[in-house]
C-alpha positions as CSV (number, residue, x, y, z in Angstrom):
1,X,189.4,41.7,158.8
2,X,187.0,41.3,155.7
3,X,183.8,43.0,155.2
4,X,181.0,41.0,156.2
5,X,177.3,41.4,155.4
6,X,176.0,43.2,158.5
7,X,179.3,44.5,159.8
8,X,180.5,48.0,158.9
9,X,183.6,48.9,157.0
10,X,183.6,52.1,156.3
11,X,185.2,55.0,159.2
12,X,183.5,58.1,158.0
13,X,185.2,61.3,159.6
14,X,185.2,64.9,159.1
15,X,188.3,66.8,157.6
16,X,189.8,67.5,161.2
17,X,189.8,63.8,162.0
18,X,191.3,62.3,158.7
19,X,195.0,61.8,160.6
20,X,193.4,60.3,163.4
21,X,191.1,57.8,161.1
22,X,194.4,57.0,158.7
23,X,196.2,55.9,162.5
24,X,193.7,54.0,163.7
25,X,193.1,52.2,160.4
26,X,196.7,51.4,159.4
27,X,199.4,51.7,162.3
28,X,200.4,48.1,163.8
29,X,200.4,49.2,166.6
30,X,198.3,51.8,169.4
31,X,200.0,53.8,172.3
32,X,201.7,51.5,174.7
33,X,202.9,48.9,172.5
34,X,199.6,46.8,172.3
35,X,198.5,45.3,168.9
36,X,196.1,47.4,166.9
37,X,192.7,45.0,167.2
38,X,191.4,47.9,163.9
39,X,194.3,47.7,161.7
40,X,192.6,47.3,158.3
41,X,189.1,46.7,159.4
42,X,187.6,49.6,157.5
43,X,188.1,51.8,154.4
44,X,188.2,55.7,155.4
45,X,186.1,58.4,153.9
46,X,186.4,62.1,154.3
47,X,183.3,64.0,154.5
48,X,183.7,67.7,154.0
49,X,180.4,68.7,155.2
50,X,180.9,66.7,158.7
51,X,183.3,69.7,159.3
């Protein structure tokens, strides 16, 4: 999905998060075999005071 003016594109997590963010963002597919509806939706940042 491609940024659009209005709609956020950026997942910002804290350090203890990051593998969870990089799953949701880029694995095909979610528990149970369903499509991932996030897949590419967002770009990831790390915050290292969030922690």
């Amino acid at each position: 999905m491609a940024a659009h003016w209005g709609w956020p594109n950026l997942l910002v997590v804290r350090p203890s998060l990051e593998n969870a963010g990089r799953k949701l963002l880029n694995s095909e597919y979610v528990a149970g075999g369903e499509t991932n509806e996030w897949k590419g939706s967002a770009e990831l940042l790390v915050v290292l005071w969030l922690a």
